[in-house]
N, C-alpha and C positions, 0 to 999 in steps of 0.2 A: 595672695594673687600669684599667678604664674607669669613673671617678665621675661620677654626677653629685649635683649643690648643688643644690639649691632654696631659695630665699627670697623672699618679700616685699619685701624691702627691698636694695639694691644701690647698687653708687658709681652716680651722686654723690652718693648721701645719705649722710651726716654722722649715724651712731650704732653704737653700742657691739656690734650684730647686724653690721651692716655690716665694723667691722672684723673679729670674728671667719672672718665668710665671705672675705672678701679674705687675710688671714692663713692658714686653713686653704688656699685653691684653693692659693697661691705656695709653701706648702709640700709636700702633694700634690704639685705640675709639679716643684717641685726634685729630689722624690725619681723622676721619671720614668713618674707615673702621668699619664693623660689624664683632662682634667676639662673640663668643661665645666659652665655655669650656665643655669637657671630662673629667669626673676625680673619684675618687670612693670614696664612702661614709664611712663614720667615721666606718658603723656599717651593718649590713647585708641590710637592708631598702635600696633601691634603690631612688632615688629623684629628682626632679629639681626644683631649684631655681634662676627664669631671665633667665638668660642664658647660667646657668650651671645645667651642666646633670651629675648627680653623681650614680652610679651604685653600688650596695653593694657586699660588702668585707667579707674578712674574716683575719683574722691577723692573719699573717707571721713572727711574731719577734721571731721565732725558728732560723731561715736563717736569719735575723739583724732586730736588737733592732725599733722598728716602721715602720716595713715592712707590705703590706696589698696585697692579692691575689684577684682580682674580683670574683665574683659570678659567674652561670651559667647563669641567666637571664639580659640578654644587649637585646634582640630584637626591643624592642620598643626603648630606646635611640635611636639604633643605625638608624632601620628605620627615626625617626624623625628628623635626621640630614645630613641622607640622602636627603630625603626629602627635607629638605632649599637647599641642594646644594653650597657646602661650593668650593670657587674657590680654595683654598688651604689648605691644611692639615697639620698641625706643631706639631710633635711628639716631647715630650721632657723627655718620658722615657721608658724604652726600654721592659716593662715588660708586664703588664694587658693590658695598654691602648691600646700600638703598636700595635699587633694585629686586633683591632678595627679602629688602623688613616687607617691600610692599607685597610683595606674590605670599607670604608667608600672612603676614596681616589680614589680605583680603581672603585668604583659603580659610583661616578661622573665626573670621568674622570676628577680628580683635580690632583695634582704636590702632591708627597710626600718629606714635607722635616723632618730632625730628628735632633737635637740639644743633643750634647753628652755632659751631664752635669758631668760624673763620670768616676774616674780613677780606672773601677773596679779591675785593677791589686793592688791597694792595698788594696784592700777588700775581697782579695782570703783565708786570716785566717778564717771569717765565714762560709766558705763553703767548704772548702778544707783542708785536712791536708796536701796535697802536692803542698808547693807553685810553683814548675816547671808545675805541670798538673794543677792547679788554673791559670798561665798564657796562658798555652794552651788553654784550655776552653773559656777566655776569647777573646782569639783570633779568636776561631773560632765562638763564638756569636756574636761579633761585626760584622763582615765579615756578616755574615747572615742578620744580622740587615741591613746595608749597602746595599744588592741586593734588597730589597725592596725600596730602596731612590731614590728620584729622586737627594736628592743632602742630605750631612750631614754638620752641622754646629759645628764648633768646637770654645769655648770661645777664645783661647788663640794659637798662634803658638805653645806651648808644646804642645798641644793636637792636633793638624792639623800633627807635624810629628810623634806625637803614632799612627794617623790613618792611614799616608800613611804608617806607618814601617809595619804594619798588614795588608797591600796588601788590603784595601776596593776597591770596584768594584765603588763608587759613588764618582760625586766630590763635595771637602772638600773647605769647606771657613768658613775663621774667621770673626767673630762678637763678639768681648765682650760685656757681660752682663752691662748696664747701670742702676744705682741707680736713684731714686726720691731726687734732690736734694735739695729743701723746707723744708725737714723733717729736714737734718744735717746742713742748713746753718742758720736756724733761731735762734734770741739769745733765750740766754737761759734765763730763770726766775732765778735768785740769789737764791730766797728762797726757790724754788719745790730743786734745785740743794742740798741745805746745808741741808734738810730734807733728800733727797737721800744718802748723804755721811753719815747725822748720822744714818740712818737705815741700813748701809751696818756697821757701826761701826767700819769709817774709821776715825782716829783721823784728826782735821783739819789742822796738823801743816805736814801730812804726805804726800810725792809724791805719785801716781798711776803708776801702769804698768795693763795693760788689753789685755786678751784675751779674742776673742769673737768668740763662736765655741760650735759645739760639743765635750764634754767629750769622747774619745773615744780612740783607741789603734793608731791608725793609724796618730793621729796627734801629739801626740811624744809630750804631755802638761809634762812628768817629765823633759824634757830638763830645760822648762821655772821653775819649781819648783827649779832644782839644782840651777841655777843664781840666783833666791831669795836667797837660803839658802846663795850660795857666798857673795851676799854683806850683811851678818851680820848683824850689828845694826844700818843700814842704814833707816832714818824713811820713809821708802816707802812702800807702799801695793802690793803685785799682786792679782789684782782682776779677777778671773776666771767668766766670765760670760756665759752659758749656762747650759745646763746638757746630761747626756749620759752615755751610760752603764762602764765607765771607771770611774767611780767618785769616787765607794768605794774605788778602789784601787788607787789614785790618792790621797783622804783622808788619806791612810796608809800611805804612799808616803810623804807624805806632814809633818807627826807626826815623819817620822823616821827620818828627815831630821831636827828637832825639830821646824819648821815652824807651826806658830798656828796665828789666827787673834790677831791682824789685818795685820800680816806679811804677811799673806795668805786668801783672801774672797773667797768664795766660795758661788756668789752669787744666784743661779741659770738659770733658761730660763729667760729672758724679753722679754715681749710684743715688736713686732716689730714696733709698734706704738711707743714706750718707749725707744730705743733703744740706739738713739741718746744724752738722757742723759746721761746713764753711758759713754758714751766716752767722755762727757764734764767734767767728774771728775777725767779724764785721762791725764798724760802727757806723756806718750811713750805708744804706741801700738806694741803687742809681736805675735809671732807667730816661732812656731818649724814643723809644717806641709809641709810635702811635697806631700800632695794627695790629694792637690786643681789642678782642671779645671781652675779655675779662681781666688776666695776669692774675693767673695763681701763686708766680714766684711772691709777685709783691704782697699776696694774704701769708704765705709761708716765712717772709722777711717779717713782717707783721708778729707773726704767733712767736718769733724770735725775739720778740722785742724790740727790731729797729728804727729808728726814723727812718723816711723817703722821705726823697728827691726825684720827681718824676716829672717829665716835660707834660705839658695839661694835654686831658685827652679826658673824652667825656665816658672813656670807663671803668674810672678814679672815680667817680662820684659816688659818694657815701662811704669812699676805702681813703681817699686819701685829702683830708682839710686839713686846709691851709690855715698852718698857725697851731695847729694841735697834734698832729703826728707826722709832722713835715710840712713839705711845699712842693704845688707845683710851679713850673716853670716853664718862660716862653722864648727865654733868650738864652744861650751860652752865659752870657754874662749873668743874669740872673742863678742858673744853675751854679755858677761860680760862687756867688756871694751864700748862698744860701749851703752851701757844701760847706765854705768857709764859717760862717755863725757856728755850724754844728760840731764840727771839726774844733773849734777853740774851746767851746762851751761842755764840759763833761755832764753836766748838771740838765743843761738843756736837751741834750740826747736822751739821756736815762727817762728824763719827763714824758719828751716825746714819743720812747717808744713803751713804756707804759701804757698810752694813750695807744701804740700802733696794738698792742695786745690785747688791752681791753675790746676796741671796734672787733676783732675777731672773732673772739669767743662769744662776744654778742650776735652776731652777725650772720657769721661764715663757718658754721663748723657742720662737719659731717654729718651730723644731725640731724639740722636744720633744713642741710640739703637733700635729706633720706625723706625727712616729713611731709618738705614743698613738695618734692616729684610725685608721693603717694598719696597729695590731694587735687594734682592733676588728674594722675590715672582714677581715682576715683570719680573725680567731674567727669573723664568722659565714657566711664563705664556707667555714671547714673542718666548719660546726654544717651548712652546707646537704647537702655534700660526703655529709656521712657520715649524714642523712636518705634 
């Protein structure tokens, strides 16, 4: 088959859309389909590169922090992908590109499908100061979005009933996001690791807790700071790995709490190449977000071998049971106790996150995810077939 991706967002950006789109193309090409990407340029310059066609932007971080609006000139991409004649069109965000999968789509008389990475109802404070009319609005975007589809994919059953609760006209099927599992299952180098732990200036006699994410308002990272301050002068780090417009105050957050390193790292972005280390200098992986689609960090903490700790959220179901590779949680103080079990218990970690490995590889691996998506497109090239 001939696919083509479309997104918004592409390497080198550094998020959770981004790997899904990179994971899906390398699994697609492994199985022998041609693919090729839609996607828009760092900077005003339009370009192509193999077999991505990037269109220039103009930045949008007034309306959220590394947001990019296309240009007015697409003609020539868009001709020239017309042109190949793409058997299917996979939209994976809902903004520039969209626009472009559908005129592309319908000139070839290919399936439109669209991949709902975002729960933009908690993202209605950038945009709205009235979160009642920020979830209307989203309501009715989505919907819109949706009568162009030939079908929408949703990562996770939470997200499969936010779509049917908002009445989409398209049908909805789930496919979680699959990680590249090589990266998180290969050992690790002793030495690159205790290099990484001393420049993070984590002592070596000290446990880890990691969050790995966006800095941002919407993922509730002071939860995860109070629990530090809770356990005291317990020699453990929480190591914050990413960055995002919430940092400064997350830094104040963290001082008034009287947490300073190495109680507290604040390591920045890491290379998604690189990633897979800091969770090797991890023994519990944390999360307070409730405004995941999915959370690939927590399948990549997973493929690492860790337990989770994650406040409950219904797109943990089937990644994260309680009792077997962690817990979730509904209180601060619950997250406390349950940090605390893992934290004293060597034995009990190690089990856990065995068990977080095993769900993975069962699960969630690139594969898995290449196979799902090419028995969609194949349902709805046999739905066109037989129209």
């Amino acid at each position: 088959m001939k696919i083509l991706l479309t997104s918004d967002q592409y390497a080198p950006t550094v998020s959770g859309v981004v790997t899904s789109v990179l994971n899906l193309q390398r699994a697609l090409e492994r199985q022998g389909h041609s693919v090729r990407v839609l996607t828009l340029s760092p900077d005003v310059r339009g370009r192509r590169e193999g077999d991505v066609w990037e269109l220039g932007s103009l930045n949008a971080g007034v309306v959220y922090p590394g947001v990019r609006f296309r240009g007015l000139t697409v003609g020539a991409a868009v001709r020239e992908l017309t042109a190949w004649g793409p058997d299917i069109v996979h939209s994976q965000c809902e903004f520039s590109t969209f626009p472009l999968a559908k005129r592309i789509a319908r000139a070839c008389g290919a399936p439109l499908l669209h991949t709902c990475h975002t729960v933009y109802e908690d993202y209605t404070h950038y945009f709205c100061p009235s979160r009642r009319c920020g979830h209307w609005l989203v309501r009715v975007f989505t919907r819109r979005v949706a009568a162009g589809c030939d079908m929408l994919i949703a990562p996770t059953p939470k997200i499969e009933a936010l779509l049917r609760g908002y009445g989409v006209s398209a049908p909805v099927r789930v496919l979680p996001t699959g990680i590249e599992m090589d990266a998180f299952t290969r050992p690790p180098a002793p030495a690159a690791q205790a290099a990484l732990r001393a420049a993070l200036g984590i002592p070596a006699g000290n446990g880890v807790l990691v969050f790995a994410g966006r800095l941002a308002k919407e993922k509730h990272i002071g939860e995860l700071l109070a629990c530090r301050a809770a356990l005291g002068d317990v020699p453990v780090t929480l190591l914050l790995v990413g960055d995002g417009p919430a940092r400064p105050e997350l830094e104040r957050k963290a001082a008034a709490l009287g947490l300073a390193a190495p109680q507290v790292v604040f390591a920045g972005m890491a290379p998604p190449a690189g990633i897979a280390a800091y969770y090797r200098l991890v023994d519990v992986f944390l999360s307070a977000s409730v405004s995941e689609t999915q959370g690939l960090t927590y399948l990549e903490a997973m493929a690492c071998g860790l337990p989770l700790v994650c406040r409950a959220d219904g797109c943990l179901a089937g990644v994260l049971q309680n009792g077997r590779n962690g817990w979730q949680y509904r209180t601060v103080d619950e997250c406390l106790a349950h940090v605390r079990a893992l934290l004293q218990n060597e034995a009990l970690r190690r089990q856990m996150g065995a068990h977080s490995a095993a769900i993975v590889r069962e699960r969630y691996s690139a594969q898995a995810f290449g196979e799902g998506a090419q028995a969609l497109y194949r349902e709805l090239l046999a739905q066109k077939a037989a129209r």
